[in-house]
N, C-alpha and C positions, 0 to 999 in steps of 0.2 A: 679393501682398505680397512685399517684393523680399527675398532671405537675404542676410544680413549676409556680410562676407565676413573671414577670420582676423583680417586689419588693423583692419578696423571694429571689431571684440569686444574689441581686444584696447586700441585707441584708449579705447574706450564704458569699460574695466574703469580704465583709469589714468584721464580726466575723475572715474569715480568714487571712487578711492583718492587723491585730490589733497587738501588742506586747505591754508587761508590759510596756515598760520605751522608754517613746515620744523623750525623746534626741538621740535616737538611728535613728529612719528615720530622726530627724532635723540634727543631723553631716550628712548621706546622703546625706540630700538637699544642705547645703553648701557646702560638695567638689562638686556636682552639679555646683553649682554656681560660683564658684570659677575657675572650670576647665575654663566654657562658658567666661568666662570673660577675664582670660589667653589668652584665643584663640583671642577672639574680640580685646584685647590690640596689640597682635603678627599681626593679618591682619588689622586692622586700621594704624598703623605705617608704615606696609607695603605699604597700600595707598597712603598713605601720601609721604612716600617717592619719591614716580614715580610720581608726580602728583603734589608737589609743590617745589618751589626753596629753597635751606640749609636754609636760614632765617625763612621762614614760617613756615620750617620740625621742624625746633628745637622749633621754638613758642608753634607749633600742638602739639607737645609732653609733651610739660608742660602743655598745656590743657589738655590733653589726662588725664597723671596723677595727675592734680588736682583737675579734675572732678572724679576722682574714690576714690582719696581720699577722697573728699565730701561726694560720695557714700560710703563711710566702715563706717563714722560716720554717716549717716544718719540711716545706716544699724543698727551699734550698740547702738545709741540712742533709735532706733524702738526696738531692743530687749530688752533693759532695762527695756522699759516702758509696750508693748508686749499689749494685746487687751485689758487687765483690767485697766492698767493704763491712755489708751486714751478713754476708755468708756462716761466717765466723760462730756468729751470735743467734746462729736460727735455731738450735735447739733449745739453748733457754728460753729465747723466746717464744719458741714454740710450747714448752712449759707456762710460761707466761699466761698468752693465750689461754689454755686449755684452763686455768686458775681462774682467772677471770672470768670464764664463761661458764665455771661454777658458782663464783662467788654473785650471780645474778641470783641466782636460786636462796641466797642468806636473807629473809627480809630486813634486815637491821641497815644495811645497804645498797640493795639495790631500789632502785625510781620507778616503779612499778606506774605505768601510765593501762587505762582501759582493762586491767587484769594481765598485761600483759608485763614478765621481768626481762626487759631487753636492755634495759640500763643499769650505771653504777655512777652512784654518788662520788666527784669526788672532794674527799677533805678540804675545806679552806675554803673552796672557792665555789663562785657558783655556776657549775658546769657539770656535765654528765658525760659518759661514755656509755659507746655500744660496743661491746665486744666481741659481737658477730661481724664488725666492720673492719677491727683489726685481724681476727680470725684468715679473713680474706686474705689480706695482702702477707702474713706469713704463711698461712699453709699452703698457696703457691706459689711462694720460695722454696717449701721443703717438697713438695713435690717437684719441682723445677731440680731444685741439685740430686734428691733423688734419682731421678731421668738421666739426669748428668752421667752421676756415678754408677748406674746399672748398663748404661748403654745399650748394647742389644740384648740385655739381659732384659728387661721392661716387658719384652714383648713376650716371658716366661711368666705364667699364672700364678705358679706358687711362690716364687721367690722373689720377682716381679711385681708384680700388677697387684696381686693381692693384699701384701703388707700394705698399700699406698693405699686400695680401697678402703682395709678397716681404718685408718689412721682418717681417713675425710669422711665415713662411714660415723667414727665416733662423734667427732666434730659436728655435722651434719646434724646429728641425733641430740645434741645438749640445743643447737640453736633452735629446733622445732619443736621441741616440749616448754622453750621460755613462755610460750608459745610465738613461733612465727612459724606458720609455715613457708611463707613468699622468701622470706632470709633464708631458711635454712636451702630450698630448691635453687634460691641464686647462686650460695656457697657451691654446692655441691655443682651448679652447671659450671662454674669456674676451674673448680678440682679438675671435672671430668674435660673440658677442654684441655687442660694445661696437660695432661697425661695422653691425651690423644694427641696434639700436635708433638709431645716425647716420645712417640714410638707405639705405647702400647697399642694393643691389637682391636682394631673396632668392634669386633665380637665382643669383646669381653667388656667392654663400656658399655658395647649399646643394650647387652641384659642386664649387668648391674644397674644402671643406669635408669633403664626403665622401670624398674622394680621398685627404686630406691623413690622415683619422681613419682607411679605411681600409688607407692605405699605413701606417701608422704601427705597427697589428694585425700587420698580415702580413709587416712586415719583422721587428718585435720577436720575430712566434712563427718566423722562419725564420733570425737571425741567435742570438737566446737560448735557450737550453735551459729557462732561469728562467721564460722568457715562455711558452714550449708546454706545461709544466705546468700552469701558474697558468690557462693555457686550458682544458686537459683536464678539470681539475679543476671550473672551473666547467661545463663542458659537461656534465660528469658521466658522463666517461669514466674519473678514477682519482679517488683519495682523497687527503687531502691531513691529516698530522696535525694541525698547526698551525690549520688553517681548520674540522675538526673540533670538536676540544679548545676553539677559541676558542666555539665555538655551545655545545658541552656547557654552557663557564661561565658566559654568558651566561643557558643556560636552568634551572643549578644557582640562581638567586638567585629562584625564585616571585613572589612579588605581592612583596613587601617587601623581600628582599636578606636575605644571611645578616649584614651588617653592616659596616662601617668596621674594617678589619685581619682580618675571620674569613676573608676569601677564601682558597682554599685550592691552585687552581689555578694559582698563580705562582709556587707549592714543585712543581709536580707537572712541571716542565720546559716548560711553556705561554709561553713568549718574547711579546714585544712589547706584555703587556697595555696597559701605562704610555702607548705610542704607538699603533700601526697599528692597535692591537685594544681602544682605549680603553674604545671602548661593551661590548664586553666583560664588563672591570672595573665598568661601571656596571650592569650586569645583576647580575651575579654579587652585589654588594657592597650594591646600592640595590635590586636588584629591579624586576619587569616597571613598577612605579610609576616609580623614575629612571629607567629607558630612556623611559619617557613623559612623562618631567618635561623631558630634555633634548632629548628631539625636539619636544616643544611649545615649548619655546624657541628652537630654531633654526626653527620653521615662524612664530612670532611676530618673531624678526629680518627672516625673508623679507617677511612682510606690511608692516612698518613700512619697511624698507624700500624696498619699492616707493611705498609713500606719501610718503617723503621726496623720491626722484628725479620723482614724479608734480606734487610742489609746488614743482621748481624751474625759474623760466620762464629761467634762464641757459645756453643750449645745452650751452656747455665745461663748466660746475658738475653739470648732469645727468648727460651723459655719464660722467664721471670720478668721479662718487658712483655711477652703477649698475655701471660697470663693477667698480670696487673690491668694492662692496657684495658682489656678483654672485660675486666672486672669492673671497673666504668662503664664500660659499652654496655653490657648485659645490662644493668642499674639502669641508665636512663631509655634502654629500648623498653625495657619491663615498665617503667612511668606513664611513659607515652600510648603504651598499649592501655595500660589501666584505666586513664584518661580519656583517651577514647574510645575504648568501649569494647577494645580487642582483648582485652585478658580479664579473668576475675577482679572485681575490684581489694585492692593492698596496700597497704601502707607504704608505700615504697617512694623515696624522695627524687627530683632529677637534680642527677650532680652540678655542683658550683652554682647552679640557680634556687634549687630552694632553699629554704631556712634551717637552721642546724650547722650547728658550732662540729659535734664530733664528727657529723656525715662530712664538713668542710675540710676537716684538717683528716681524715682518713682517705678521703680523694686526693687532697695534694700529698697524703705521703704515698701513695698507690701512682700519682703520676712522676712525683719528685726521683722515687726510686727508676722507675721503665727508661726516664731521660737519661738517666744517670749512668745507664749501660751504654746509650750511645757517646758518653764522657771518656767513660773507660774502653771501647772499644776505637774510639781515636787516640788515645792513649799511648794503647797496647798496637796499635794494628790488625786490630779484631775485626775492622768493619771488614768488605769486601772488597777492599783495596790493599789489604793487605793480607795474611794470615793467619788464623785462629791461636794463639798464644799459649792452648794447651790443647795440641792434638792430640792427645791419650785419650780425652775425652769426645 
């Protein structure tokens, strides 16, 4: 009896996660997303409340909700238009990008928070972007049509595989001198998924790849003092109060949570619940029941969708809904692990729950767009109840 081999299993598991009609795991992903966001709205306020004076609270709140309104249009503009309709436009965008993730580097506008330039001022109003967030969700579009248009050409080094490396390779390399190195590793696991499930050859990922994540570690813990910490720390070589205090409050909230505003840990000097240390807040406030409520939501986003990319037989539609998809997932696994206590400690926020206007409307266009192919692939007939609308490709 012959063993299956990773690709086989792994083939055998998406055949089986497939269904005729893609809108069915994309409604999924949005009560998904809708719940996580509910939640982040319900403990943000919460925050908010203990932690600034009625004037502020009442301000924070019209921020709160004009920034997710933002977010629903963003969302629903991204599904309108969905992967086919911003195809067109990905190299200027892609241009874009690449601009903007220099223009951190100018101090006259970038929002330089802790020494670190990962933001950008914008004019008029008062709100900031990350650049390394939109970064994401175009450069795997361009490597998604790329795949497209190489076909089994991808799985050629030099003509292939290679041009894609240096192009996330560059990219890569502007996000992790802002300095991030957690951004820049996420970017880059994103890249190198979206070009593995395109064909290219695991060989050649899994040595760039590790070189690239590698190098990335060991320049971060020999150029940052921040970074040899955050190592230490997780190695469990020094203590760390913040990474601490965040696990005490987490494990202060039992089966139930002490409640909506009794958290007590955001008076006691404990920084960044609101963001890095979101799930934190959700321990402390919901108890080991909400930490299980939104990890079982985020494990049911993963499942669905992979069922959505599984049911769409349009190569550039698949690709560019997993990769997106993929790019959320990555984000809030990397949180979770941080939080408790399984990854270096990072700045890293969990999507639609924590705080952050750019991180808010960069996830709904990263989700807006993924749904948006299962639009177009009923549309066209793309799902797997019909057939692929450009078989050349």
């Amino acid at each position: 009896m012959r063993q299956l081999t990773i690709t086989e299993r792994l083939e055998a598991l998406a055949q089986r996660a497939a269904v005729a009609d893609p809108a069915q795991p994309a409604r999924c992903i949005l009560a998904c997303v809708l719940a996580l966001m509910a939640i982040g709205f319900l403990l943000q306020a919460s925050h908010a409340a203990t932690t600034l004076p009625p004037e502020a609270y009442r301000e924070e709140l019209v921020r709160m909700v004009q920034f997710r309104v933002l977010a629903a249009i963003v969302f629903l503009l991204a599904y309108r238009a969905g992967p086919w309709g911003i195809e067109r436009h990905v190299g200027w965008l892609t241009g874009l990008v690449i601009l903007l993730l220099l223009l951190v580097y100018v101090p006259a506008i970038n929002a330089a928070v802790n020494g670190s330039r990962r933001w950008l001022k914008v004019p008029f109003i008062p709100l900031t972007i990350q650049p390394s967030e939109l970064a994401r969700v175009v450069a795997v579009m361009w490597v998604a049509r790329r795949c497209r248009d190489l076909g089994d050409g991808v799985r050629d080094a030099r003509g292939g595989y290679l041009p894609m490396f240096l192009f996330g390779m560059g990219l890569f390399t502007l996000i992790l001198f802002e300095p991030d190195v957690g951004g820049s590793i996420l970017f880059l696991i994103c890249i190198l998924s979206t070009m593995w499930v395109g064909g290219a050859r695991p060989s050649h990922l899994a040595g760039s790849g590790a070189v690239l994540l590698g190098g990335a570690l060991l320049f971060g813990a020999a150029a940052f003092s921040h970074v040899q910490e955050r190592l230490s720390v997780w190695m469990g070589h020094s203590t760390n109060d913040q990474v601490t205090r965040a696990a005490e409050a987490m494990a202060s909230g039992d089966l139930t949570g002490v409640g909506l505003t009794h958290g007590g840990f955001r008076n006691q000097n404990l920084q960044y619940m609101q963001t890095d240390y979101a799930l934190s807040l959700v321990g402390e406030e919901l108890g080991l029941l909400g930490v299980l409520g939104v990890i079982g939501l985020l494990l049911a986003y993963i499942v669905f969708s992979f069922r959505l990319v599984a049911s769409l037989d349009d190569r550039y539609l698949a690709l560019t809904a997993f990769g997106l998809l993929v790019s959320v997932a990555f984000q809030a696994m990397l949180h979770v692990q941080v939080v408790t206590g399984l990854a270096p400690p990072k700045g890293m926020t969990l999507p639609f729950v924590s705080e952050g206007g750019s991180a808010l409307i960069a996830s709904s266009l990263a989700i807006g767009l993924a749904l948006g192919a299962s639009r177009r692939a009923r549309q066209t007939g793309g799902g797997l109840s019909g057939t692929d609308p450009h078989p050349s490709h």
